[in-house]
PLY file of the C-alpha trace (Angstrom):
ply
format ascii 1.0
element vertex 294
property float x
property float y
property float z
element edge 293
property int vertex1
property int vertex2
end_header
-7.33 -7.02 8.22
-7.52 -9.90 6.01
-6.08 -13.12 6.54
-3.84 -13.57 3.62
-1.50 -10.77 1.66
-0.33 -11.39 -2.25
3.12 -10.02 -2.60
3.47 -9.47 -6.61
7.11 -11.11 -6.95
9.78 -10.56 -9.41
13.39 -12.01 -9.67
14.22 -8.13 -8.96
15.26 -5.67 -6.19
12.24 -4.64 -6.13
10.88 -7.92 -5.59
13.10 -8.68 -2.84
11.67 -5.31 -1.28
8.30 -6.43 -2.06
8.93 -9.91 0.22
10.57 -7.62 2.74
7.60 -5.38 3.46
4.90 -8.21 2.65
6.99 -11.03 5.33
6.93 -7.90 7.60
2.98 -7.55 7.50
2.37 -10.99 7.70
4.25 -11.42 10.63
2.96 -9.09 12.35
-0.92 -9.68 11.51
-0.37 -13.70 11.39
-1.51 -13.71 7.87
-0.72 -15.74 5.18
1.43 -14.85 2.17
1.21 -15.61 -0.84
3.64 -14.60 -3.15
2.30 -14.60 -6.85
4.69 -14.14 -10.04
3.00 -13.40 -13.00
3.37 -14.75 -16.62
2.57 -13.60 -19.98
-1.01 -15.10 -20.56
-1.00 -17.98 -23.54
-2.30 -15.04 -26.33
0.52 -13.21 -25.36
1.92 -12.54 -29.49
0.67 -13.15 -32.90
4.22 -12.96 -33.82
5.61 -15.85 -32.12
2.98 -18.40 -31.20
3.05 -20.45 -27.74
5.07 -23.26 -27.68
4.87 -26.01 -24.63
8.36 -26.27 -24.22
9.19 -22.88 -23.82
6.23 -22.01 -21.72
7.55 -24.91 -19.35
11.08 -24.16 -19.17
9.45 -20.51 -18.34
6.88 -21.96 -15.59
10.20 -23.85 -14.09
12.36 -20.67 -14.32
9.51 -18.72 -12.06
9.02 -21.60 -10.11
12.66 -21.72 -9.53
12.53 -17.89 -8.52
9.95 -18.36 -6.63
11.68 -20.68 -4.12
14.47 -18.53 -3.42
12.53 -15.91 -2.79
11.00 -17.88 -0.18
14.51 -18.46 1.91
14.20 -14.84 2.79
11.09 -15.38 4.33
10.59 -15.88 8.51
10.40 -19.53 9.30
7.05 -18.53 11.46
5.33 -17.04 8.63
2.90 -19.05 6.67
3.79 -18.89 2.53
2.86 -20.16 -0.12
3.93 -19.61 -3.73
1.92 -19.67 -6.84
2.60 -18.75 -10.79
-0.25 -16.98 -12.46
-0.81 -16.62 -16.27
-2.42 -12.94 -17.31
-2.45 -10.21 -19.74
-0.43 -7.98 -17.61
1.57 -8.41 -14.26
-1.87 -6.43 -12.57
-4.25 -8.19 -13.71
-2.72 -11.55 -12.90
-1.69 -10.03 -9.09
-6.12 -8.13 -8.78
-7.20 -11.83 -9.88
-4.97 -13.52 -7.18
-6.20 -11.35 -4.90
-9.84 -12.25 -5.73
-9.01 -15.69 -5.70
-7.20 -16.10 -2.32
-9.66 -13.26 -0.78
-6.33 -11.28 -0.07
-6.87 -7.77 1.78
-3.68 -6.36 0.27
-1.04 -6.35 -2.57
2.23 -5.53 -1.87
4.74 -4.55 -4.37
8.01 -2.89 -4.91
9.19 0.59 -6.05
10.57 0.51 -9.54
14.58 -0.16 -9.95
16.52 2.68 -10.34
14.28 5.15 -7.04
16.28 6.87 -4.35
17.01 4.25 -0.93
13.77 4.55 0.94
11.79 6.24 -1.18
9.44 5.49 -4.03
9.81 5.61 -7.85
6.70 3.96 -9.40
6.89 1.41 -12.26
4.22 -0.40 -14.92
3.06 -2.78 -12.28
2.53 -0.47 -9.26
1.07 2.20 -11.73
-1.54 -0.36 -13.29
-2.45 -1.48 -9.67
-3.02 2.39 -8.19
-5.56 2.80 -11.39
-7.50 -0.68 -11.75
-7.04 -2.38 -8.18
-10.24 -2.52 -5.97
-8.08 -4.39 -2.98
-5.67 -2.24 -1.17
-1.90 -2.00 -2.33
0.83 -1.26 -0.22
3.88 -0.08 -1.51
7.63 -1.01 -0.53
10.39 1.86 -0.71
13.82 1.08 -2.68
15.59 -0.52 0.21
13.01 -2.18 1.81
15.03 -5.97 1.77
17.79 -4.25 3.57
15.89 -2.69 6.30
16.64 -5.03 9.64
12.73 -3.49 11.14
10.38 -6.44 12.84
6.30 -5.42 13.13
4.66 -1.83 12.48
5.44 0.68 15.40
2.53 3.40 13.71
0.31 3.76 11.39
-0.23 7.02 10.24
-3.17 7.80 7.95
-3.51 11.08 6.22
-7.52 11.47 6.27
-9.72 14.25 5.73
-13.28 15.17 5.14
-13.55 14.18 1.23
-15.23 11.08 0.07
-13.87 7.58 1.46
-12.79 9.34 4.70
-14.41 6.76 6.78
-13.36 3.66 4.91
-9.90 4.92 5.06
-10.33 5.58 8.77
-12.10 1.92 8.99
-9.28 0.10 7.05
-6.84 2.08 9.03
-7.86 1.19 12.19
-8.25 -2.25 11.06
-4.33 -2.55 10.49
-3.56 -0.53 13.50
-5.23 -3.20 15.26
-3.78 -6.11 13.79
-0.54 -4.75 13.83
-0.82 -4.09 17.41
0.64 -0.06 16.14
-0.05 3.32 17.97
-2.73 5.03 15.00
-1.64 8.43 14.04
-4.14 11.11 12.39
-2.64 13.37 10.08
-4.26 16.50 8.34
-2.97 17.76 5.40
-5.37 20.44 4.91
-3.28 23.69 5.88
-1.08 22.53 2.62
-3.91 20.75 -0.03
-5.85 24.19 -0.09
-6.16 26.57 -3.40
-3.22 28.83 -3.30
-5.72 31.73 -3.80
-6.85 30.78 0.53
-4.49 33.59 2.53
-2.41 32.18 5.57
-4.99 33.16 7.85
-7.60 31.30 6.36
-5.21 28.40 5.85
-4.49 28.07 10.03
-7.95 28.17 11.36
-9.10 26.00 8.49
-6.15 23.41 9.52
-6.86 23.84 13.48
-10.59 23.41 12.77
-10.33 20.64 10.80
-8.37 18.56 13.21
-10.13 19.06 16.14
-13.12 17.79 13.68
-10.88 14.84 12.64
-9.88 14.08 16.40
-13.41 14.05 17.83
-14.89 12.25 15.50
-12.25 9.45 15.05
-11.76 8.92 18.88
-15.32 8.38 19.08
-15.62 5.60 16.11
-12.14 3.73 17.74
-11.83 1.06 19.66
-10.57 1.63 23.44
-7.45 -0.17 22.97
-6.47 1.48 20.00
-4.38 4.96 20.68
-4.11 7.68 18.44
-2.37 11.35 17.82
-3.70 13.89 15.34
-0.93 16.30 13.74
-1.41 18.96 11.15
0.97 19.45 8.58
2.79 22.31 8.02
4.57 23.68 5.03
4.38 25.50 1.75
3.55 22.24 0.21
2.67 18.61 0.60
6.63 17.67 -0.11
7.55 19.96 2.11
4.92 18.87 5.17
5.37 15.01 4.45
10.00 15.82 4.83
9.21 17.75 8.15
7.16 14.85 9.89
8.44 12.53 11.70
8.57 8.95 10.96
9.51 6.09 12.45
11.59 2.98 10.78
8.34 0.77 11.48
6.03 3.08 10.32
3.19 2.52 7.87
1.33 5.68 5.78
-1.91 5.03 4.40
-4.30 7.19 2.29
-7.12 7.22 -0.02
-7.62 6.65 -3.49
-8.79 9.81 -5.54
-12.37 11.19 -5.44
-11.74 10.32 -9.70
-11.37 7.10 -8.76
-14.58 5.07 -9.78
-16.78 3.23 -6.75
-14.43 0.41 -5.14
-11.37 1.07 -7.39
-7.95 2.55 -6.82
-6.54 5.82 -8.52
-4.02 7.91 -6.85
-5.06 11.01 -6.46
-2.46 14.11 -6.55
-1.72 15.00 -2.79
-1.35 11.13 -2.28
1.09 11.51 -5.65
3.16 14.01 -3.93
3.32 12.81 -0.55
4.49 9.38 -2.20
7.67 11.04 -3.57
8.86 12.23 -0.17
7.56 9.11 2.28
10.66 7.23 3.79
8.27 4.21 4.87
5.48 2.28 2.88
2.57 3.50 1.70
-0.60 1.44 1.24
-3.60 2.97 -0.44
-7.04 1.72 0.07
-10.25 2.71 -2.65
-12.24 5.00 -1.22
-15.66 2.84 -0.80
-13.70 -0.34 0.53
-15.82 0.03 3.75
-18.70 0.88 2.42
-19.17 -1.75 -0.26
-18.65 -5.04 0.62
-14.99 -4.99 1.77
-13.63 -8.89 1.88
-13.19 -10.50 4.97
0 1
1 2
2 3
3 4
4 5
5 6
6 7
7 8
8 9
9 10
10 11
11 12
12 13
13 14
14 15
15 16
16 17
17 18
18 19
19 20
20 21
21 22
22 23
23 24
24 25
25 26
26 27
27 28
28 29
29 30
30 31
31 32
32 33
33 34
34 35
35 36
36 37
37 38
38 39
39 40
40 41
41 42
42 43
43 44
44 45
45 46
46 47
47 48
48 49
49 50
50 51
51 52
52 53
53 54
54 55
55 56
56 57
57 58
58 59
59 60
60 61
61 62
62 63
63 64
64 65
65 66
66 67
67 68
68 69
69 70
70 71
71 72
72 73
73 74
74 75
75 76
76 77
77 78
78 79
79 80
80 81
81 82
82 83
83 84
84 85
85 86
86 87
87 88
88 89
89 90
90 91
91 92
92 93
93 94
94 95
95 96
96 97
97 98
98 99
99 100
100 101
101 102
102 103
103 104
104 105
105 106
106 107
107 108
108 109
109 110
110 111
111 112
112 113
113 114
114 115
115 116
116 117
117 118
118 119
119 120
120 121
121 122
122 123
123 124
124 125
125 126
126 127
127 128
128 129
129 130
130 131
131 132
132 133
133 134
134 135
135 136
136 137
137 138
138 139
139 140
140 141
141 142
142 143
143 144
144 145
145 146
146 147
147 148
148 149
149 150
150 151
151 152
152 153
153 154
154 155
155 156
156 157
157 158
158 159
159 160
160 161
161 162
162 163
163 164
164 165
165 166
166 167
167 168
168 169
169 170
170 171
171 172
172 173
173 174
174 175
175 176
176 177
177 178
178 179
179 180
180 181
181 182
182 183
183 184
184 185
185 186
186 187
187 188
188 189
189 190
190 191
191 192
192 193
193 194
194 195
195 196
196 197
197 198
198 199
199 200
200 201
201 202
202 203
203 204
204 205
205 206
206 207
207 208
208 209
209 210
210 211
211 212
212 213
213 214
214 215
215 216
216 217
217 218
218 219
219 220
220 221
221 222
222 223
223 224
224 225
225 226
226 227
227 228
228 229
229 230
230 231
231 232
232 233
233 234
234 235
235 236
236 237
237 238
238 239
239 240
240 241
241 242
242 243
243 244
244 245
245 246
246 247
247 248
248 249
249 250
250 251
251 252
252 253
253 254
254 255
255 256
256 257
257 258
258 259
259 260
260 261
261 262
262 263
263 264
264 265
265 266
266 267
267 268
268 269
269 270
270 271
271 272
272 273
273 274
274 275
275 276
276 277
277 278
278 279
279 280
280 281
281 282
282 283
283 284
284 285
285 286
286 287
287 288
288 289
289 290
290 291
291 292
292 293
């Protein structure tokens, strides 16, 4: 787990949620935040040309923003505030990242999404296609949940590509987080519908006693871990009849699509996301295999 966490900030709700959940981490890993609001870059229109008054006035507004999102923040947590200038609110937040050597960008769910769950906007849909650091992702609500550290982290992993850098990051943030690491398979539901039942429950028994020998043998002794296997007619349906806790972190892989190092949210993660009550975070699939930052 890295030592700093950008928290892409906007005078929003879901900004506010985005602090929430990013103050939360960074309490509980002692890492630094950095929450980054990002401007239009200086090319941003042919139509009406930059003009250094505005642009300050604008830099001052964010600036302004900036600070008061900061009162929300834990005295004990490091912070630090910063305005970036990009082409879009993504690319400003992926360079920030680079720049800081962040591990994660947190965001919010777009306006308008159920409480606690997730409704994805521009910024978080750029990120889950383009990003090559994780991004986790804070549920509607999230600035009104009164939840200190992460209780569990519960990864969804299986036997496609990036399953070990998801189980590497994951036990990474278990461990910082001082959380109890949950294994979950979603195979008996993410098979062809044309696989009968029968097939369907040895597959799912034999793939988590596959999952749960080989992951107790790559953790660490002090880190503890369950393995459940879904069950349901669907991913929806599995991901509403788990149980999660109000401390609870889900993490899963980027798509096999996605190319080497990058992010793109693949379509069980897609479907579990509309259901989750907690945050997800979603790490590329070759993080741990490629040069992960520090």
């Amino acid at each position: 787990m890295t030592g700093r966490i950008v928290v892409g900030y906007t005078a929003t709700e879901a900004g506010e949620d985005a602090v929430a959940l990013g103050a939360r981490l960074a309490a509980a890993t002692g890492a630094q935040l950095d929450l980054v609001l990002v401007l239009p870059a200086d090319d941003r229109s042919v139509i009406t040309p930059p003009d250094a008054g505005y642009d300050r006035y604008l830099q001052g507004q964010a600036e302004s923003w900036l600070a008061a999102a900061e009162e929300s923040i834990p005295d004990a947590v490091t912070r630090a505030t910063h305005v970036r200038f990009a082409d879009s609110f993504a690319e400003g937040l992926i360079g920030a990242a680079h720049e800081f050597q962040a591990g994660l960008i947190v965001v919010g769910a777009a306006n308008g999404g159920l409480r606690g769950r997730h409704r994805l906007g521009t910024v978080a849909g750029e990120l889950l296609h383009s990003s090559d650091v994780p991004v986790a992702l804070a549920p509607e609500g999230s600035r009104r949940v009164d939840v200190k550290g992460v209780s569990r982290v519960t990864v969804a992993i299986g036997t496609r590509p990036g399953a070990e850098a998801l189980l590497e990051e994951s036990v990474a943030l278990a461990v910082a987080t001082h959380a109890h690491l949950r294994l979950l398979s979603l195979v008996s539901v993410d098979l062809p519908a044309t696989v009968d039942t029968g097939v369907i429950r040895v597959a799912g028994a034999a793939h988590a006693d596959d999952v749960l020998g080989k992951a107790l043998d790559a953790l660490p002794e002090a880190v503890e871990a369950d393995v459940v296997v879904a069950r349901g007619d669907s991913v929806e349906e599995a991901v509403r009849h788990l149980s999660w806790e109000p401390g609870e972190l889900a993490v899963v892989g980027s798509s096999r699509l996605a190319q080497p190092r990058r992010l793109f949210l693949g379509s069980t993660a897609a479907k579990m996301l509309h259901e989750l009550p907690v945050p997800m975070v979603v790490v590329p699939r070759t993080r741990g295999q490629e040069g992960a930052r520090a």
